[in-house]
N, C-alpha and C positions, 0 to 999 in steps of 0.2 A: 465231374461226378455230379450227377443229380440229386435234388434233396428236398425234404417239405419242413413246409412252416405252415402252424395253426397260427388261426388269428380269429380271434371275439369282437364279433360287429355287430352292430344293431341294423344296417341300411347296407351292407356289403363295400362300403367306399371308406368307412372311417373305424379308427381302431378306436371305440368310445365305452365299451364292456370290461367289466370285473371278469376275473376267471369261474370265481363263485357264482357268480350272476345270469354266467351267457347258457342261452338254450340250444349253444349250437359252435362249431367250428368252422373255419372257413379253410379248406388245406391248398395250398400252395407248389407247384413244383418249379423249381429253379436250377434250371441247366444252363451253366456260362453265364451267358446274359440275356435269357429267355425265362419269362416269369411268367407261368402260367396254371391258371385256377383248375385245379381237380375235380374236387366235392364240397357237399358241404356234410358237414356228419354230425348228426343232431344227440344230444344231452337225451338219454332215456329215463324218465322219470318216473320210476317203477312205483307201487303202492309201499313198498316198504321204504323207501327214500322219503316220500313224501310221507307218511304216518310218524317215523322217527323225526322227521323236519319239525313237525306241530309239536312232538313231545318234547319238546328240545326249549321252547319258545320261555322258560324261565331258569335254565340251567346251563351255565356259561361254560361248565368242566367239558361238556361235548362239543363245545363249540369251538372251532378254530383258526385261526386268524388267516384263512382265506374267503372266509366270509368276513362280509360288512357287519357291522352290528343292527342294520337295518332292513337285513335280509335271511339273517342267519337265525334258523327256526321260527324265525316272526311270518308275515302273511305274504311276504316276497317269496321267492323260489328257494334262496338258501342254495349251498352246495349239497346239501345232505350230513354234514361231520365227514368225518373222517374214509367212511366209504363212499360217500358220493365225491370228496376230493381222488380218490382211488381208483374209481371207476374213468371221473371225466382226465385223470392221468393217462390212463390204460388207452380211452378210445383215442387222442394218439400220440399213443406211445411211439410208431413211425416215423413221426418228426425231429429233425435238428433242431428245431426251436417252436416256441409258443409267445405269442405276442399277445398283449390283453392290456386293458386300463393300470388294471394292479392286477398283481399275482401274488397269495399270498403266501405267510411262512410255509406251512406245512404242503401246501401245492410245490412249492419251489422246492423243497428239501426232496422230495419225490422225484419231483424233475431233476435232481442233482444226481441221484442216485442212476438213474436212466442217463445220463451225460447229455441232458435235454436243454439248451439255452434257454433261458427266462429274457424276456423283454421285457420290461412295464411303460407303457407309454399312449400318450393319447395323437394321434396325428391321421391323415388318408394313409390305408394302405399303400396305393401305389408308393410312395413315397419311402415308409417302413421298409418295403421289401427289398424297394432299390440300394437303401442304407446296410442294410444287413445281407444282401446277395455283396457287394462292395467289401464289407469286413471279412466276410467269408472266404471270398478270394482273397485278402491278404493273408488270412492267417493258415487258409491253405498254400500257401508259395505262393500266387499265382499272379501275382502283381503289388503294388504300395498302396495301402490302404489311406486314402484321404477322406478327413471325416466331414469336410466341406465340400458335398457335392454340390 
């Protein structure tokens, strides 16, 4: 059964992006043992994301811990609060999993809710994918998952 994974990249080779941070996904499909790149599907950064992002920049209660506190409503991108975690849920919502530097509370809680696997971790994709195509098959039957490849 085939399946996608987002992944937040700054160079398309390493997983070095916050969930809050990235401008963009990178989606993944993974059939057996064939890992192969889709799209990329980019963060839409409407005027009212970015206008609430600047209003935000001294009031912590909007802000939430999937943002950095160096990006969130300050002069970085920010996720947006709480809809711009929503939105970049939603674009893909599709996925088995989401891979990113950090992911945070309320992004995750989202993804939970969706039965959406959270990764946090910094390493090259190739490497990610093949770690996590590997669990996947064990815990779908499909063989012993060893976590020392």
């Amino acid at each position: 059964m085939a399946y996608k994974i987002a992944v937040a990249s700054s160079d398309g080779v390493n997983i070095d992006v916050k969930f809050g941070a990235t401008d963009s996904f990178l989606v993944y499909e993974i059939d057996d043992d064939e890992i192969n790149f889709l799209e990329k599907r980019l963060i839409a950064l409407d005027e009212e994301n970015v206008t609430k992002t600047s209003e935000n920049v001294n009031s912590k209660s909007d802000c939430n811990s999937s943002c950095n506190t160096n990006s969130c409503g300050g002069g970085a991108k920010g996720c947006g609060g709480p809809s711009g975690v929503t939105s970049r849920v939603e674009l893909i919502g599709d996925c088995r999993s989401v891979v990113c530097a950090k992911v945070g509370f309320q992004a995750q809680k989202q993804f939970e809710k969706k039965a959406i696997s959270v990764f946090d971790i910094e390493c090259p994709i190739d490497f990610a994918l093949k770690k996590i195509s590997s669990y996947y098959k064990a815990i779908d039957g499909k063989q012993k998952w060893q976590a020392n490849l």
